[in-house]
N, C-alpha and C positions, 0 to 999 in steps of 0.2 A: 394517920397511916395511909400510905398510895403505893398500891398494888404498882411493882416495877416493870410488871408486863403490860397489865391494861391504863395504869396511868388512873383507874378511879377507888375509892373505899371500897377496899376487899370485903364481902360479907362473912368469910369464913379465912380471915388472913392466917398466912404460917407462916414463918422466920426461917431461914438457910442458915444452919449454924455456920457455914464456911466463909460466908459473906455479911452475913446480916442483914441482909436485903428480907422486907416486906414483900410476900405474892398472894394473890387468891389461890386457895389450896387446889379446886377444880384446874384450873389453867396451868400450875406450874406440875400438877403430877399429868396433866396431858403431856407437856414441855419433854417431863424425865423421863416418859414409855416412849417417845419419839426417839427424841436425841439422846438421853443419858447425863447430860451436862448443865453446868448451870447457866441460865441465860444473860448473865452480863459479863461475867468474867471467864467462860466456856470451861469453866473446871468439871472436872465428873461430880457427880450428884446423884444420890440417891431420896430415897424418899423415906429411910432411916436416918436422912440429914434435914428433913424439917421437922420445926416446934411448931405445935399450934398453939394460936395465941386467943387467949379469953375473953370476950370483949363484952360489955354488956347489951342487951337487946334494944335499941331505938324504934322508934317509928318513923320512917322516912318521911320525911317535907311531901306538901303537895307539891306539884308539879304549876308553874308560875298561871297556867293554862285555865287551874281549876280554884283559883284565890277569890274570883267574882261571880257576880251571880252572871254579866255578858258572857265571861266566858267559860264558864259551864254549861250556859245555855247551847254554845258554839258548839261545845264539845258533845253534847247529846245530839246539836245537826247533824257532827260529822258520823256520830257511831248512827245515826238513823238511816243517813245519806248509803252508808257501809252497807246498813243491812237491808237497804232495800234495794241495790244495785247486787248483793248476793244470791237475794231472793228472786230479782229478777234471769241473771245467770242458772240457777237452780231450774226456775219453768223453762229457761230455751234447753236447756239438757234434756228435761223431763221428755218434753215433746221430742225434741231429736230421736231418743230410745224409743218412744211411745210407737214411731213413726217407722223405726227399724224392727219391731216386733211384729207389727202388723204385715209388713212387707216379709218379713221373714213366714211369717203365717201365710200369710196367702200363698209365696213359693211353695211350703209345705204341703197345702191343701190340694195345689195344681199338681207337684208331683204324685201324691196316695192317686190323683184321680187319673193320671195315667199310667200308673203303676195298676191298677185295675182294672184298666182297660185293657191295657198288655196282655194282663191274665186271662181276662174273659175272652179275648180275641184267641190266645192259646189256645185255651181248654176247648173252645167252639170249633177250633180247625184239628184238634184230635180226635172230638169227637163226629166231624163229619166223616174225616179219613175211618175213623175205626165204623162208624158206620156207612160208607161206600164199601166195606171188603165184606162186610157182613148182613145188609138187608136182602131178605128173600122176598121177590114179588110174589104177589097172590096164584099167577099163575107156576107157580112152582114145580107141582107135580106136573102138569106137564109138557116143561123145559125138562124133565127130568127123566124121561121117558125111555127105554134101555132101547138100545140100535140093535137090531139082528143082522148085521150084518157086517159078520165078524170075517175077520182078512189071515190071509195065510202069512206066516214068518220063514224067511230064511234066513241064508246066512249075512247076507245082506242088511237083514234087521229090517223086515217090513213088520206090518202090523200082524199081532194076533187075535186069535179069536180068543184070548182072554183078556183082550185089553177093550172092552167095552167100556160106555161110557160110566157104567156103575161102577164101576172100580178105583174107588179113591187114591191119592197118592199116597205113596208108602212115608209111612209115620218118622223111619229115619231122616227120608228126605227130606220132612216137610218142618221137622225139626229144628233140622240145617237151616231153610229157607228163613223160619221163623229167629232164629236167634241172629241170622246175618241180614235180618229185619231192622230189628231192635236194634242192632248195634248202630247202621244206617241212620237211622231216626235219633239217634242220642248225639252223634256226631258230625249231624247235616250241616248246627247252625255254627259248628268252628270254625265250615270249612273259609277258606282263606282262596280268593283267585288272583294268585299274582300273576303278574302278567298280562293281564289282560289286557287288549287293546281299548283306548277312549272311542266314545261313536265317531268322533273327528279322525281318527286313525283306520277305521272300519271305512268312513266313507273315500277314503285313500285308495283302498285295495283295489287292484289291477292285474290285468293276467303277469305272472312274475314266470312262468315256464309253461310250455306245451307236450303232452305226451303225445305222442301218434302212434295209433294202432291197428290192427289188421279188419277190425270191425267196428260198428259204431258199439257204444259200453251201456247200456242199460243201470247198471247198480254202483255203486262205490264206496268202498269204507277204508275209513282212516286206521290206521292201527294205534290205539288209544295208548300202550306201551312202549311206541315207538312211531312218534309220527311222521319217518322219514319213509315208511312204507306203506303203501294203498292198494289198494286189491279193487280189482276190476273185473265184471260180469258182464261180459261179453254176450251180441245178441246170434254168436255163433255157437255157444255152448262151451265156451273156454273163460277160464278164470284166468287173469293174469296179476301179477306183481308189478310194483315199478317201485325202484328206491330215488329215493329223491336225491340220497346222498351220493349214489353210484350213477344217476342217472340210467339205470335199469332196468331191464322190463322184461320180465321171464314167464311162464306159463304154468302155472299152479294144478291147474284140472283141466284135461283136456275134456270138451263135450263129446257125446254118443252118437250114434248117426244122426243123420234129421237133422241136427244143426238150430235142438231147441236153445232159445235164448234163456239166460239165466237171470229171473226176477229179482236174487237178492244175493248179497255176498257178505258176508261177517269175519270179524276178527275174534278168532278166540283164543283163551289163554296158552302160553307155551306152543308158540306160534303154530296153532291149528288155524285153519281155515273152512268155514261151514259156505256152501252155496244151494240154493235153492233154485228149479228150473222151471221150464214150461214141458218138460219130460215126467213130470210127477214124480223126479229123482233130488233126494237133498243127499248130497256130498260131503263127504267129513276125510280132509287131507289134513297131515302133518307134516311141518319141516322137519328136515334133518337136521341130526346134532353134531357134524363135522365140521372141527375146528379149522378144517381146510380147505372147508367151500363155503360159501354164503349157503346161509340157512334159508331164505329167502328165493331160493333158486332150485330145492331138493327134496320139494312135496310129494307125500307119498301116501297112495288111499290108505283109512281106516275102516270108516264104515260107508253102506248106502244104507237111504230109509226110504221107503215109498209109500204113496199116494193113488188113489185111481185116477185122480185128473190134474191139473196145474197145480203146484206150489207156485201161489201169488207171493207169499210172502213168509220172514222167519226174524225173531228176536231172539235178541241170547238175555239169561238169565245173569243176575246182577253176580251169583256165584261164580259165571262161567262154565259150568257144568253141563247147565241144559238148554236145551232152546224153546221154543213152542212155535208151530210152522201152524200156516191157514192153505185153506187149499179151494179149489172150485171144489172139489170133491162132498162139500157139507159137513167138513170134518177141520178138527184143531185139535194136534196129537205134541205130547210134550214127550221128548228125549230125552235122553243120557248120552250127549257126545264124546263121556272119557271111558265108559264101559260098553258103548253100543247097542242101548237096549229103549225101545218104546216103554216110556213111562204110564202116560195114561190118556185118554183121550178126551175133548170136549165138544158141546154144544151139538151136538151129531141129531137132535133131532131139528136143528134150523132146514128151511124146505129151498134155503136159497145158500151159495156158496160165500165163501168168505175170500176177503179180498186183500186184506191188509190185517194185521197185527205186530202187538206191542208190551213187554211187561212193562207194567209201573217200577220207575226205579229203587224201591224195597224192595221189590220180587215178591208181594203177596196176594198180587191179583194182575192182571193184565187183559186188554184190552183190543175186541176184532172187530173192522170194520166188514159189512157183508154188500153184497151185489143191491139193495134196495137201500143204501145211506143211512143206517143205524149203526150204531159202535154199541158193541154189545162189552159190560162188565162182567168178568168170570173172578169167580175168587177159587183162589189153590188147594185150600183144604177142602171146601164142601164140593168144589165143582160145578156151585149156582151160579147163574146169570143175574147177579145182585142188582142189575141196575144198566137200562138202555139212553143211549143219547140219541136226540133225533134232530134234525132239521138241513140233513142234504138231502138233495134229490135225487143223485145217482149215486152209482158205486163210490163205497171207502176206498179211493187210491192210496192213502198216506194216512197213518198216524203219527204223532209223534208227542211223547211224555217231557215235561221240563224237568228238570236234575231235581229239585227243590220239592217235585211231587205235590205241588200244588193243580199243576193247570196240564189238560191233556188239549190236542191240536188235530183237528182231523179236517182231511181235505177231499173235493169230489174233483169235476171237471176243472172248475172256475171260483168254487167257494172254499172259503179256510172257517172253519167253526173253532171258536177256543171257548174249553168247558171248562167250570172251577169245581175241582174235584172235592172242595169242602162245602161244597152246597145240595154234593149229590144227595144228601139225605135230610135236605130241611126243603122247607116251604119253597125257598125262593127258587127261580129255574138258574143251572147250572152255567146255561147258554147266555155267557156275559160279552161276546163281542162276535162282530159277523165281518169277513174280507172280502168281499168280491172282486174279482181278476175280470173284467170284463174284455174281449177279445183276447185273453189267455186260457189258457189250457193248462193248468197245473200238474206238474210231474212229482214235484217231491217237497217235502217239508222239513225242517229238521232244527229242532233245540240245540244253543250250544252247551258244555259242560256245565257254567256259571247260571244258568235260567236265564241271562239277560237277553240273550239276542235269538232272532228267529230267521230263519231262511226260508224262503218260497219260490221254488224257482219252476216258471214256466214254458213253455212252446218258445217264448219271446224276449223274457226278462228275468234277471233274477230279482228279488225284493226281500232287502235285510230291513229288520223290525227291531228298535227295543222295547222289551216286558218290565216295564215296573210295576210290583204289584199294589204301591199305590197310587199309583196315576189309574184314572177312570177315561177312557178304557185302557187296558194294562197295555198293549199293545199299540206300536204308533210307529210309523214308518221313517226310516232314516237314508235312506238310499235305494235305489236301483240302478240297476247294470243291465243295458241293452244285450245280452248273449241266449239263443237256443239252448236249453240244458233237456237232458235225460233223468239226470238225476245231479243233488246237490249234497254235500257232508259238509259239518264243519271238522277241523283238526279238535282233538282234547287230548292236555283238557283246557289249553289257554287260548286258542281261537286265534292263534295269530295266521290264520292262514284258514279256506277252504278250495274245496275243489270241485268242480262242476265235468259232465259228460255233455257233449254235443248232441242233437236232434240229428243236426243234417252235415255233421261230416263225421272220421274218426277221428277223434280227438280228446284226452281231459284237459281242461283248463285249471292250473295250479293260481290261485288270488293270493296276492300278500303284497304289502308295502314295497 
């Protein structure tokens, strides 16, 4: 019998009643689930149409290979030759895998070890920060020492005699501060800077427009909400406006007699305007809200706060709400520029004037520099001087905080100090890089929104820095620009642009590509 598909002795034949054809039972019920049909005469077929057929059991024939003793002999070569070319195959595998486990292990091992680094590096910069707002020096009591001389209030909103320096800030407020802290710090590391310019693009910038004005400008700020408008501190006692996009320039605060210049100028929310003077007068104007004039054009006083001597300088709070001003007066008095009321005051037993100040950008401590080059740490709740930076040698001209709240920046005549503020409270000193401006005179400092880039701008030059904070030292110079400045800002929060005041003409200088 010969299976009619495979052509050899079926082991298990069946018969096609319809045909009579002999098939291996295997093969032809594959044949009839496939096709249906019988495979030589294509008739339908089922497999309720095969017999199977009874055959008795043989022992099949050796195989011609295995008749001798040579060639069985041959035949054990070949199965040996088989299993040692298997075996061989087998150890190149084994090794291959041996070889991707260990490698895989070792990637593993290197990532845990800077997956733990990350963390320790984490936890070490929160807990410098939370101890920079909260270590009390030794000499405690007394920095802490009550001021008697306590100031009369009008309607103006000067100081009272119950706003001495023991008098904490009020729990609501400080509430507020604390929770628009927290919020700050949870969602620093999302933020995203599009836009930014590359340092190739930075070292591009050039005067792109001129403002001309009736005096030279002392101060300058951007308006972070809109940076087609910049406010300017005139060394006459006038604040003025200029739109970038209207090309206009209107007059915000007129000054008071005398013709004191005005040390600082700020943008705050709902287009207020805060200025700070050499009249010991801070100014608090608002725009108007008609829809039929430029708002920018229809400032109109709220409050005055006063001082017994110069207001050097004033920072707004990260709320907006409040500001905290420095004064030669030996005084640092924090405001309420939406209800017009002195908050509370600081540091008032220093024997020397302060010169510059700054909030850290959380708003839970902030930072004055004084007439003898010390940048003194105030924290908000207690009202201690947690912690002093030293190493200028004259007056703090300039601070300034990077966005990121790592690194603060302070500047004298000639020197720039950059301190790491998560060091203030271990071993190591804070004081990680030192600039000196040799035959400059340094006017102004300033972080942009992103932390990366720093401006320095002098009597003679300006000089923009990138900060990376892991390049050693973080700070490293990418350009300068031959121009006299007053004062430097950059635009935020995307930096495509800053603007500089002249020394020796009137004029701002607008930089951008």
């Amino acid at each position: 019998m010969i299976c009619a598909i495979s052509g050899s002795t079926p082991e298990e034949p069946v018969i096609s009643t319809k045909t009579g054809n002999v098939y291996e039972k295997r093969l032809i019920e594959k044949y009839i689930d496939t096709n249906g049909k019988e495979p030589t005469t294509g008739e339908p077929l089922g497999l309720s149409d095969l017999i199977t057929v009874k055959i008795g059991k043989t022992v099949k024939p050796r195989p011609t290979t295995a008749t001798s003793i040579p060639s069985m002999l041959q035949l054990f070569q070949n199965e040996w030759d088989s299993l040692m070319l298997e075996t061989f195959t087998l150890k190149q595998q084994h090794e291959i895998v041996r070889q991707e486990l260990a490698h895989s292990m070792y990637q593993y091992d290197a990532a845990c070890r800077v997956i733990a680094r990350l963390v320790k590096e984490r936890d070490a910069a929160r807990s410098a920060l939370a101890n920079a707002r909260n270590i009390v020096v030794q000499q405690q009591h007394q920095q802490q020492q009550t001021n008697n001389n306590n100031n009369s209030i009008n309607k103006d909103v000067e100081m009272s005699s119950a706003s001495s320096e023991d008098n904490l800030l009020d729990s609501t407020i400080y509430k507020r501060i604390a929770e628009k802290s927290e919020e700050l710090i949870k969602t620093r590391k999302e933020r995203t800077h599009q836009g930014l310019p590359e340092q190739d693009a930075i070292k591009q910038f050039k005067v792109s427009a001129k403002v001309e004005t009736d005096c030279q400008i002392k101060s300058l700020e951007v308006n972070s909400q809109d940076n087609n408008l910049i406010a300017m501190g005139g060394v006459n006692g006038n604040v003025y406006v200029y739109s970038r996009e209207t090309n206009e320039l209107s007059t915000a605060i007129k000054g008071a007699a005398g013709n004191s210049p005005i040390n600082k100028v700020l943008f705050a929310p709902n287009n207020t305007i805060v200025s700070a003077g050499s009249d010991a007068v801070i100014r608090v104007v608002k725009g108007g809200e008609s829809p039929s004039k430029k708002t920018y054009t229809q400032y109109k006083a709220c409050y005055q706060f006063t001082h017994k001597a110069s207001v050097t300088d004033i920072s707004l709070h990260v709320l907006g709400d409040y500001v905290i001003s420095s004064s030669l007066d030996k005084s640092l008095n924090m405001y309420d520029i939406v209800n017009g009321s002195l908050l509370t005051s600081f540091g008032q037993s220093q024997q020397l004037g302060y010169t510059s100040v700054a909030f850290h950008p959380d708003g839970m401590f902030f930072a004055a520099g004084t007439q003898n080059g010390v940048v003194k740490i105030f924290d908000l709740k207690s009202k201690v001087n947690n912690f002093n930076f030293q190493g200028l040698s004259t007056a703090v001209n300039c601070i300034s905080f990077s966005e990121n709240g790592y690194y603060l920046t302070a500047a004298d005549n000639n020197t720039v100090k950059l301190f790491d503020l998560r060091k203030a409270a271990t071993k190591n000193s804070p004081d990680i890089q030192t600039i000196t401006l040799d035959n400059q005179q340094i006017k102004s400092i300033n972080f942009d929104y992103s932390s990366q880039y720093l401006g320095v701008a002098s009597s003679n030059q300006i000089n923009l820095y990138s900060c990376k904070s892991k390049q050693k030292p973080p700070i490293s110079q990418i350009h300068s620009i031959d121009s006299d400045c007053l004062d430097f800002k950059w635009a935020r929060p995307n930096s495509n642009f800053f603007v500089t005041s002249s020394s020796s003409k009137n004029i701002v200088n607008i930089f951008s590509n």
